[in-house]
Each structure stands twice: as structure tokens, then as C-alpha cells.
C-alpha positions, 0 to 999 in steps of 0.5 A: 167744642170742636164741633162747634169750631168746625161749623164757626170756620164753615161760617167765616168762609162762608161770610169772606166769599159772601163779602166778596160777592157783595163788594165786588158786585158793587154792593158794599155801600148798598146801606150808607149806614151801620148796623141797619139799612137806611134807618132799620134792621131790615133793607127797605122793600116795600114802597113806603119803606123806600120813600122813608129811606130816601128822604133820610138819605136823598145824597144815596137812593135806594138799590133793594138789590144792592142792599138786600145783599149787604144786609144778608152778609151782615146778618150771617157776619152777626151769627158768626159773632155768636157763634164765637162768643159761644165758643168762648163760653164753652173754654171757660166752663170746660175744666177738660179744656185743652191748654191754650184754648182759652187764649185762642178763644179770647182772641178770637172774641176780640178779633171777631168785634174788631171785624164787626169795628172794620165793617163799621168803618167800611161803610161809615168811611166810604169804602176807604182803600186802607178799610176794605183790606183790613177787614178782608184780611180780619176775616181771614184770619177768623176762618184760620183761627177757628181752623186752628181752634177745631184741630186744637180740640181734635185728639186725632188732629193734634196727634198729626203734629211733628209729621211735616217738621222737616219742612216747617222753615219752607212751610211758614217761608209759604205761609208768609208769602201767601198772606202778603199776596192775599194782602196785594189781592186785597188793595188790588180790589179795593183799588179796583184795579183788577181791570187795569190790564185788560190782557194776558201776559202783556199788560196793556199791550206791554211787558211793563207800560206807565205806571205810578207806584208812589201814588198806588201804594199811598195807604192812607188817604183822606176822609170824607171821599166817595172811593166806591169805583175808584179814585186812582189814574190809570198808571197808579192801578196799574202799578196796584195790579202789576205787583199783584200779577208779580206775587202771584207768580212768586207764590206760585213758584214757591208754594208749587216747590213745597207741594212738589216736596209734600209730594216726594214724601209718602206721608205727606203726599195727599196734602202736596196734591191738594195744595198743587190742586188749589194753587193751580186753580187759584192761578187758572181763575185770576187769568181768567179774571182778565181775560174775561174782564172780572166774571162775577162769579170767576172772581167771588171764587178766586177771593175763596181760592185764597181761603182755601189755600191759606187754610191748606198751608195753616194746616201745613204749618199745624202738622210742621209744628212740635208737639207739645203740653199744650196739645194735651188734655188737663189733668182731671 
């Protein structure tokens, strides 16, 4: 079960940084329905294909490099849904199971069709602001759960627990404020408005020009609306992005204070370099994210720069943890 844990969490970062290579090349509505493309389970590539799926679909002509890169996220997201649901298998017919596996495991099946629900809704609403950040931050929270489930069913990880519980209000102060950023990260994406400060450090040649944030932080808005590029003006983006750019250094600031005191402690030193390591690359990537005007391939890394640093403080917040009986295996 560990094993199969590990290779799930493997799975879901590949499916979130896949997911962002799909959005943030303009291809989330690269198949306007769900769960196939253009009325089959495949993308259309042949001629005839494609003047079947246009005529069921005049108002969205078909992109094959559009909807090639849909369906590949959707097939992998569709492994993933397996791979959970084995996972769930294996807790219920394991008497040896550890306590608590069972729960985690259920709640990652239901997590895991409510992903597949967001996924739905994404391309049935149209790429809805509200949507594409619920379902960034669902896929998040899969690859953290089956991080979890692998160190739960790992003897030598859950040995590791208590090492860092001098430091566990700092460590979940972290965690909480690195979720909220993933978040802003998220509306910032799904707002597109990642280009709203073409510059850096100023914005728009300003320390602080016009901006609306009542009309960019509107969270729902109304169906039926195309929003693929954006609805918002310009003020009401970069509103989005400025807060965006404050958490940032407001996570920087705190997470570079609990690397440097993971750092000070031998025992925990490794975990401070890895976290200094990936924070400060995570920063590097989203000023180059501006400065070279949203890189394909700079930006599907930062939105996996974010997985990784929330999987290293999940980790933190492991070792920050008490043990416990759950932590131990049943009784035969």
C-alpha cells in the first residue's frame, strides 16, 4: 500500500503541473464537453473526425493541438481515479492496516470524484474563475493527501514524527499562509492576470497605480460567460496580481524565517536547505514569469514550484506532529 501510495502522489503532480501546461497554453477548453471530445473518447485527428465534431459543435471549431492536450490530462486524471480507488481497496482488505488509513483513504475517493465533478464543471461553465481555482486547489490537496497516506503506511516515516514539534505553531503559521498564496495564485491564473504588471518591482511603471479590488475579488459571477482570456479591466487584474505579488513576499518572509531555524537545528537541517532551495526558486521563477512576459514553460514550473514547497512543509508539519496509536500498527 505504500508503495502504491507513493507512485499515486507521483501521479497527481504529474496531473497538477500537466493541468497547468493545459490552461495556461490555452487549451482548457480545448474539448467544450466532458468527459470526451467533441462527442467521442478520443480528440478528432482524422478529416472526418473533425467535420463530424464541428458540425456538433459549429459555435467551437476544432484545435487537435488544443484538444490532444485536454484529453491527455483527462486520461492521466482518469488513472489517478484508479489508482485511489485501489488504494481504498487495499485499507479495507488489509486487517494490518495502520489506524487511520481507512479514513485517509475514503476521503481521498470522495475528494478524488469531486476533482473529477470541478473538472466537469470546468469546461461545462466555461472556465469560471471560481471553477479552475477550486479544482487547482483539489488537485493540491490529493498530492498532500497521498503524501500523507505513503508516510502513514511507512514504518520509517512515521518513526520521524515529534522530531520537529518545537517548531509546529511556526510550521502550520507556514503551511496556512502558503495555502492562501497557492489560492491567490490560482485567481491570479484563472483571472489571467499574470501579465497585468508587465514589470518588476514597480507595476506598470508605479509602486501602486489603479486598481479595483471589489470588482477583482468578485468570486461568483454569472453563467453562461465564455471567460477563457478574461473578463475583467485592467485595474480590476491588477488588483488580482498585486495581492499576489504581496503574498508572495509575505510567504517569503515567513517560510525563509522557518528554513533558517530548520537550518540552526542539526536535525532538521536538510529539510531548512530544501525549503530555502525551493522557495527561493519558486520567487526566481515568478519574477521571471514577468519579466519575460509568461514563458510557457517558466510558468507550468512555478505552478509545480508550489506543489513541491507545499509538499515540503506537509512534511514539516508531519515531523511537527505528536506521535500517536495511530501511528502504530494493529494488533494481529
Amino acid at each position: 500500500m505504500h508503495r502504491l501510495a507513493v507512485i499515486a502522489a507521483l501521479v497527481a503532480f504529474a496531473v497538477i503541473v500537466l493541468g497547468a501546461w493545459v490552461r495556461l497554453s490555452h487549451a482548457g477548453l480545448g474539448c467544450p464537453d466532458w468527459p470526451g471530445c467533441y462527442g467521442q473518447l478520443s480528440w478528432p485527428a482524422q478529416q472526418h473526425e473533425v467535420v463530424r465534431a464541428e458540425q456538433a459543435f459549429p459555435d467551437r471549431p476544432v484545435e487537435t493541438h488544443k484538444a490532444w492536450r485536454e484529453m491527455v490530462h483527462r486520461y492521466l486524471a482518469g488513472a489517478l481515479v484508479l489508482l485511489v480507488a485501489a488504494l481504498n481497496v487495499l485499507a479495507w482488505r488489509n486487517r494490518d492496516s495502520v489506524r487511520g488509513t481507512r479514513l485517509l483513504a475514503g476521503v481521498l475517493l470522495g475528494l478524488i470524484l469531486f476533482q473529477a465533478a470541478l473538472g466537469m464543471w470546468t469546461v461545462t461553465l466555461k472556465l469560471k474563475p471560481i471553477i479552475v481555482m477550486a479544482h487547482l486547489l483539489g488537485g493540491l490537496a490529493t498530492f498532500g493527501l497521498l503524501l500523507w497516506l505513503a508516510w502513514t503506511t511507512s514504518a520509517a516515516r512515521r518513526a520521524a514524527r515529534g522530531t520537529a514539534a518545537h517548531l509546529r505553531p511556526l510550521i502550520f503559521a507556514g503551511l496556512g499562509l502558503l495555502l492562501l498564496q497557492l489560492a491567490l495564485g490560482g485567481w491570479t491564473s484563472a483571472n489571467y492576470a499574470a501579465l497585468a504588471c508587465p514589470d518588476f518591482p514597480t507595476c506598470q511603471g508605479a509602486w501602486w497605480p489603479e486598481t479595483n479590488f471589489g470588482e477583482g475579488f468578485v468570486l461568483w459571477r454569472e453563467i453562461g460567460v465564455d471567460y477563457e482570456g478574461g473578463v475583467l479591466d485592467l485595474a480590476s487584474r491588477t488588483a488580482i496580481h498585486l495581492t499576489h505579488r504581496i503574498g508572495a513576499l509575505l510567504t517569503f518572509l515567513l517560510l525563509g524565517f522557518i528554513a533558517l531555524r530548520l537550518v540552526r537545528d542539526p536535525a532538521l537541517r536538510r529539510e531548512g536547505l530544501v525549503l530555502a532551495a525551493l522557495l527561493c526558486f519558486q520567487v526566481l521563477l515568478g519574477i521571471q514569469n514577468v519579466v519575460l512576459f509568461l514563458p510557457l514553460a517558466n510558468a507550468v514550473a512555478h505552478n509545480g514550484g508550489g506543489a513541491l514547497l507545499l509538499a515540503a512543509m506537509l512534511w514539516l508539519a508531519w515531523r511537527s506532529a505528536p506521535p500517536s496509536a495511530d501511528d502504530l500498527p494493529r494488533a494481529a
